[in-house]
SESE-758239 format. One line per field, with one value per residue: residue in three letters; x, y, z of N, C-alpha, C, O, CB in turn; residue number from 1. Coordinates in steps of 0.2 Angstrom, whole numbers. Glycine has a CB too. Example, Ala and Ser with C-alpha at 12.3 -4.5 7.8 and 13.67 -1.06 7.14 Angstrom:
<atoms>
code <- c(ALA	SER)
n.u <- c(66	64)
n.v <- c(-28	-11)
n.w <- c(39	35)
ca.u <- c(62	68)
ca.v <- c(-22	-5)
ca.w <- c(39	36)
c.u <- c(66	64)
c.v <- c(-16	0)
c.w <- c(39	39)
o.u <- c(71	67)
o.v <- c(-17	6)
o.w <- c(42	40)
cb.u <- c(57	70)
cb.v <- c(-22	-3)
cb.w <- c(45	29)
pos <- c(1	2)
</atoms>
This chain:
<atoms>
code <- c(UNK	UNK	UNK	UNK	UNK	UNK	UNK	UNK	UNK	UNK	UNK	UNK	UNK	UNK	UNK	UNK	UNK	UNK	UNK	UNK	UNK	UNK	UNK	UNK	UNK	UNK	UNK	UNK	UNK	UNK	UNK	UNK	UNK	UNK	UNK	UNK	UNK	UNK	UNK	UNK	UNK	UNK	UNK	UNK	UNK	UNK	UNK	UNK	UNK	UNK	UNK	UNK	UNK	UNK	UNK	UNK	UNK	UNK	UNK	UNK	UNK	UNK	UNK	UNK	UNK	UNK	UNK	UNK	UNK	UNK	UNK	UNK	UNK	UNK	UNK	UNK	UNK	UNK	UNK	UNK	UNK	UNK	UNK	UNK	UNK	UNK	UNK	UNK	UNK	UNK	UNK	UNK	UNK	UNK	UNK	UNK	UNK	UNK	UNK	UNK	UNK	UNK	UNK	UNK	UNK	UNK	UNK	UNK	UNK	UNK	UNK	UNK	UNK	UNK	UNK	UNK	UNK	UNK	UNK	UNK	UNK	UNK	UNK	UNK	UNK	UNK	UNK	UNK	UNK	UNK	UNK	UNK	UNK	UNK	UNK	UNK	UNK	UNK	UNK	UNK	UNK	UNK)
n.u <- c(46	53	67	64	63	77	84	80	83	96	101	97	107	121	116	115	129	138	130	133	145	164	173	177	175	189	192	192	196	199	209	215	230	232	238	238	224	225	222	215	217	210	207	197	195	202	195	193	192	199	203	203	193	195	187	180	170	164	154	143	140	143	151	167	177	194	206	214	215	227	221	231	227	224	233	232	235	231	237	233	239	230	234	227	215	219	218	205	190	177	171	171	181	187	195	210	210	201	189	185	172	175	171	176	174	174	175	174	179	177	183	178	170	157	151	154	149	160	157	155	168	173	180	189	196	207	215	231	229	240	246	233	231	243	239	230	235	244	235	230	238	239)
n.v <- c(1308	1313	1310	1296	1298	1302	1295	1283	1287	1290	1277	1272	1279	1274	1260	1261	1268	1256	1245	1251	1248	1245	1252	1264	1271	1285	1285	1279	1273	1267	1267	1265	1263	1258	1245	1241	1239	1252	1249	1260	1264	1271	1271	1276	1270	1256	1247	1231	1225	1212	1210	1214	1210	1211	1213	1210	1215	1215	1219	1215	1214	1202	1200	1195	1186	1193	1196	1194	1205	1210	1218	1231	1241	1257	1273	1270	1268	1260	1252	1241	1232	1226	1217	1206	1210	1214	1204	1203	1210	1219	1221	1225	1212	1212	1225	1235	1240	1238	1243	1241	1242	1240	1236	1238	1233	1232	1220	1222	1212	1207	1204	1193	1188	1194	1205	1222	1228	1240	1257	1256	1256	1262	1256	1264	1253	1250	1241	1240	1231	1220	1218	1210	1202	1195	1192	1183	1171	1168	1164	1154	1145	1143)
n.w <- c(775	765	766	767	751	747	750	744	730	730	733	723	712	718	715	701	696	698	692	680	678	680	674	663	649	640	626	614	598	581	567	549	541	527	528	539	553	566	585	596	616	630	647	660	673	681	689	696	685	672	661	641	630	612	598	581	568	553	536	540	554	562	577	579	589	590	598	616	629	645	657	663	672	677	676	659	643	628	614	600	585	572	560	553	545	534	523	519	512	503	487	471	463	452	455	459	470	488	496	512	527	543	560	576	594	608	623	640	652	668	684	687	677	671	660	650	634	624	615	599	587	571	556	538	529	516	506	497	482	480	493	496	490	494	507	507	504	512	521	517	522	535)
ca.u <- c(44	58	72	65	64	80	90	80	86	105	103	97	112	124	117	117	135	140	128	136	154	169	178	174	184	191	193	190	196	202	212	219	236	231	242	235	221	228	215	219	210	211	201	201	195	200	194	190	191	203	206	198	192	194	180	180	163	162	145	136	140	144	157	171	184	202	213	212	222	225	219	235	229	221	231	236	234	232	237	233	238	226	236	225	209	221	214	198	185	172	168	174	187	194	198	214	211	194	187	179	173	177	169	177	172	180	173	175	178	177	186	171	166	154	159	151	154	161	155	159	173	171	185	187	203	207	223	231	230	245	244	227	235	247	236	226	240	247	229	229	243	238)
ca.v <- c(1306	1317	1306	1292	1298	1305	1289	1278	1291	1287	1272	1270	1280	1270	1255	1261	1266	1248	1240	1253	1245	1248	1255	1270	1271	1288	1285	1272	1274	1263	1269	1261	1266	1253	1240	1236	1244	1252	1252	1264	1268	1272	1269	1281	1267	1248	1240	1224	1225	1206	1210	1219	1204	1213	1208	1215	1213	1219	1222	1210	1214	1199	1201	1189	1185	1193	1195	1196	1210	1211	1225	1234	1247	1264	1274	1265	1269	1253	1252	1236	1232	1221	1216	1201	1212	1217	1199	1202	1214	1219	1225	1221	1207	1215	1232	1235	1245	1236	1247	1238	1246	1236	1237	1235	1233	1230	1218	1225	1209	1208	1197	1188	1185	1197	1210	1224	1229	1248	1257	1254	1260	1259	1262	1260	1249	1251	1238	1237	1224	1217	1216	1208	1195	1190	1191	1177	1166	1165	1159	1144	1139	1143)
ca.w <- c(768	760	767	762	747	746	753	739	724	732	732	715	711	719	713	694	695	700	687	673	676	685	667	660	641	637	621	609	591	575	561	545	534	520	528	546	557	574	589	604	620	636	650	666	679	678	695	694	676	673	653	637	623	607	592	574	562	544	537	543	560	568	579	580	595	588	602	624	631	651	660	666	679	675	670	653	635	623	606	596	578	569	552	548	543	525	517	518	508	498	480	463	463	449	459	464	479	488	503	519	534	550	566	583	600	617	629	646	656	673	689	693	675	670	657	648	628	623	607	593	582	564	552	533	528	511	507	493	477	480	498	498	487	498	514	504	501	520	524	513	524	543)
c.u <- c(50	63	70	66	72	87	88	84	94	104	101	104	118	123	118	126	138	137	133	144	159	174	177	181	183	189	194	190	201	204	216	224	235	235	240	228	224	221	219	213	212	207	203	198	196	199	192	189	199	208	198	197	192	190	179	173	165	155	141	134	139	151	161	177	191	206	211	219	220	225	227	235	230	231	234	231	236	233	237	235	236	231	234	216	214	218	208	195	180	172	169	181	192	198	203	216	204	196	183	178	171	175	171	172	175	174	177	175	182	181	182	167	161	157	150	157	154	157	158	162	174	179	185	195	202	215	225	228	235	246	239	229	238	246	233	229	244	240	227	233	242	235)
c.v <- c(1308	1315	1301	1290	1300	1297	1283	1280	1289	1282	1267	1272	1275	1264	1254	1264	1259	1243	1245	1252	1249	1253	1260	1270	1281	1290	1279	1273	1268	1269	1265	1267	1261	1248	1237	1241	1244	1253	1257	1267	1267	1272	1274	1277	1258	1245	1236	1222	1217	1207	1213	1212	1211	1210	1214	1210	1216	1219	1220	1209	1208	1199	1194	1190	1188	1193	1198	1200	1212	1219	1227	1238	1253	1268	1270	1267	1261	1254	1243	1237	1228	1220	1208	1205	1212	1210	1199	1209	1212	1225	1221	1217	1210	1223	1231	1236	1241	1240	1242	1239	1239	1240	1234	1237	1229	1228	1217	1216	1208	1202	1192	1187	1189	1202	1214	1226	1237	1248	1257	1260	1257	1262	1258	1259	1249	1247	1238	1230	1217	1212	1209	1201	1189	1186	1183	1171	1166	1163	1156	1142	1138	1136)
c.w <- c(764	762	766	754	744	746	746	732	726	732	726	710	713	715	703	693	695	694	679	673	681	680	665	655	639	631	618	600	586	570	557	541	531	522	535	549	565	577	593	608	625	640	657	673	679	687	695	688	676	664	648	629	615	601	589	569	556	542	538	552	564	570	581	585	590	592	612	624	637	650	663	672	677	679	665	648	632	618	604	589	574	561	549	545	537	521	517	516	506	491	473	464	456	450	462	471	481	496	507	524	540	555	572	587	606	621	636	651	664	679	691	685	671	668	652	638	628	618	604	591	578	560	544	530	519	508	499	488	479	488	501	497	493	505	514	504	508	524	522	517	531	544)
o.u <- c(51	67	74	68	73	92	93	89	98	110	103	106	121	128	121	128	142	139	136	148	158	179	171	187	178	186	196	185	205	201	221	223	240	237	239	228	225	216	225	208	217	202	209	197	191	202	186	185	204	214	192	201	187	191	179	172	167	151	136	129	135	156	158	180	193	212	208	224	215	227	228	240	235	233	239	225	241	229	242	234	241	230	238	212	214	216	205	197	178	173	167	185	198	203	203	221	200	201	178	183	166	177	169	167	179	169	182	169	188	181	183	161	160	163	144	162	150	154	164	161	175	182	183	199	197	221	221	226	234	247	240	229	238	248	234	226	246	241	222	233	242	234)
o.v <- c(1305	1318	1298	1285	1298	1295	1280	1277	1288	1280	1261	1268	1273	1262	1249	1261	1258	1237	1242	1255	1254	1257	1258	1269	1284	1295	1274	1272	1264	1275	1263	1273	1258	1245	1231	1246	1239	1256	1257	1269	1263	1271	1276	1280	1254	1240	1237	1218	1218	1206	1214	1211	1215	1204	1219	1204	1222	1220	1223	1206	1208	1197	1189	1195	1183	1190	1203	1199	1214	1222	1223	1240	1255	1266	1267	1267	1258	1259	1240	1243	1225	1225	1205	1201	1206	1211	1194	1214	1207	1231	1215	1220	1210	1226	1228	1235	1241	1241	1239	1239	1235	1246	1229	1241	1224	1232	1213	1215	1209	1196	1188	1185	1186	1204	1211	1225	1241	1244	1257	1266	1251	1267	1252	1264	1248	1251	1235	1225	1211	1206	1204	1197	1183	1181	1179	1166	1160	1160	1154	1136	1132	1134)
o.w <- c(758	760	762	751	738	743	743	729	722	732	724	706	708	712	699	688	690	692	674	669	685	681	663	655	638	630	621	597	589	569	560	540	532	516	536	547	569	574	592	606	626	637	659	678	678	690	694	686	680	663	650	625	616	600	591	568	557	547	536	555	569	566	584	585	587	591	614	621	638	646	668	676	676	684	667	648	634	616	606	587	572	557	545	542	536	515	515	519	505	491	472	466	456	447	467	475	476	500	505	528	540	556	573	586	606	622	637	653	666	677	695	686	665	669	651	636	631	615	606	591	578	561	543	529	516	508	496	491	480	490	505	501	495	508	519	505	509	530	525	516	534	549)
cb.u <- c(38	60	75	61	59	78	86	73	83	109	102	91	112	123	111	111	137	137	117	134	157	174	180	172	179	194	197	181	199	198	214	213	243	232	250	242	214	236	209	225	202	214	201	198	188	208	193	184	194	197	209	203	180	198	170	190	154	165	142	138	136	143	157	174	186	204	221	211	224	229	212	238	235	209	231	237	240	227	245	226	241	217	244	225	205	233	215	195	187	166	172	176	184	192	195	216	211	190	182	180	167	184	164	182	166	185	170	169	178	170	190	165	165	152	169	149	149	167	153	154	179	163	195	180	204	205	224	236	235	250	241	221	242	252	230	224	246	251	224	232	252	232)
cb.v <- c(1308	1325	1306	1291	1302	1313	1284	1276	1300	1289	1270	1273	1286	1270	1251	1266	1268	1244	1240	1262	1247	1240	1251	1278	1265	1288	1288	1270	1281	1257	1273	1256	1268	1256	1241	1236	1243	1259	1246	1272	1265	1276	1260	1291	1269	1243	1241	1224	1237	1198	1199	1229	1196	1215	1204	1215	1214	1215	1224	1202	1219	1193	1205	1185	1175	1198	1202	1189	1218	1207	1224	1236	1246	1266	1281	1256	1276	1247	1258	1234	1232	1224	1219	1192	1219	1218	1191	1199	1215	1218	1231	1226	1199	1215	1234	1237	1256	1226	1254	1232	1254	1234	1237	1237	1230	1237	1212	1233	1203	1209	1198	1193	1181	1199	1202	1230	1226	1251	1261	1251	1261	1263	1261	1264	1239	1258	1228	1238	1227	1223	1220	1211	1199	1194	1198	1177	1168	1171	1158	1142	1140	1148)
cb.w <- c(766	759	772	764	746	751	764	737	724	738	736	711	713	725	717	691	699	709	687	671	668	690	662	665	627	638	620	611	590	572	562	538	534	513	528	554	557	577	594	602	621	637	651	666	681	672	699	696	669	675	649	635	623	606	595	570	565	537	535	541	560	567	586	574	600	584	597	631	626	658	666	662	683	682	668	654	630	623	603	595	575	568	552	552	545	522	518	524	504	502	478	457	462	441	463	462	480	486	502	521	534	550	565	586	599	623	628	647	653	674	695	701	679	674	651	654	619	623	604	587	584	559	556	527	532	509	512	495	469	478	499	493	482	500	514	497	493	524	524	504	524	545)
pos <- c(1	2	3	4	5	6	7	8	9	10	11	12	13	14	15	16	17	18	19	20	21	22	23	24	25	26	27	28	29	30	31	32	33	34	35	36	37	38	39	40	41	42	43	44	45	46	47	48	49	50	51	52	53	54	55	56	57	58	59	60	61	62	63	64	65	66	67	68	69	70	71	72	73	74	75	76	77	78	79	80	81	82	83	84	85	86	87	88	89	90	91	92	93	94	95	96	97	98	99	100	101	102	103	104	105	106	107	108	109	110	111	112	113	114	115	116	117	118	119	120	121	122	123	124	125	126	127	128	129	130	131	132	133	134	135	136	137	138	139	140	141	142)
</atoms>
């Protein structure tokens, strides 16, 4: 009875590794200098992992598709630079400086299709007036 028991407990182990992914993230952070937000993360397992979909929400927390990045093959450090978050905010429109905190997330997708999300990374972007401005006026033309 104690190997039976002992064989199902391993093979719940076994099969909950495989269901909790083939990727494990190191590290998973954002950060703004008031002109772009950089992501960065590393990951210490990519097998089977095909690419990482990055998705950024603000405070409403719906996440939107911003950019696929392949999987290169543990080890590897990623760095992103998001520099279309600077057009967009909230507060007073007559504030020079407006704060908005931005939330990532990495979807972990897989060669076969199947894909897991990381946690979230929050960061608060604070872009210039002037900036903001300009950010506005090259999205009237896209």
């Amino acid at each position: 009875m104690n190997i039976k028991l002992l064989s199902l407990l391993l093979l719940f182990a076994a099969f909950g590794f495989l269901i909790a992914g083939n990727t494990l993230l190191d590290s998973f952070k954002a950060s703004s200098d008031g002109k772009a937000i950089k992501l960065e993360w590393r990951s210490s397992d990519e097998s089977g992992i095909s690419r990482f979909d990055i998705e950024r929400a603000g405070t409403d927390m719906n996440f939107r598709f911003v950019k696929s990045i392949d999987a290169k093959g543990y080890p590897t450090s990623y760095i992103f630079t998001d520099d279309e978050a600077f057009f967009k905010g909230e507060g007073d429109q007559n504030n020079v400086q407006l704060k908005t905190t931005y939330y990532y997330r990495l979807k972990i997708v897989r060669s076969d299709n199947t894909f897991s999300y990381s946690d979230n990374a929050n960061v608060q972007h604070n872009p210039s007036g002037l900036r903001r401005t300009w950010g506005m006026i090259k999205e009237m033309f896209k």
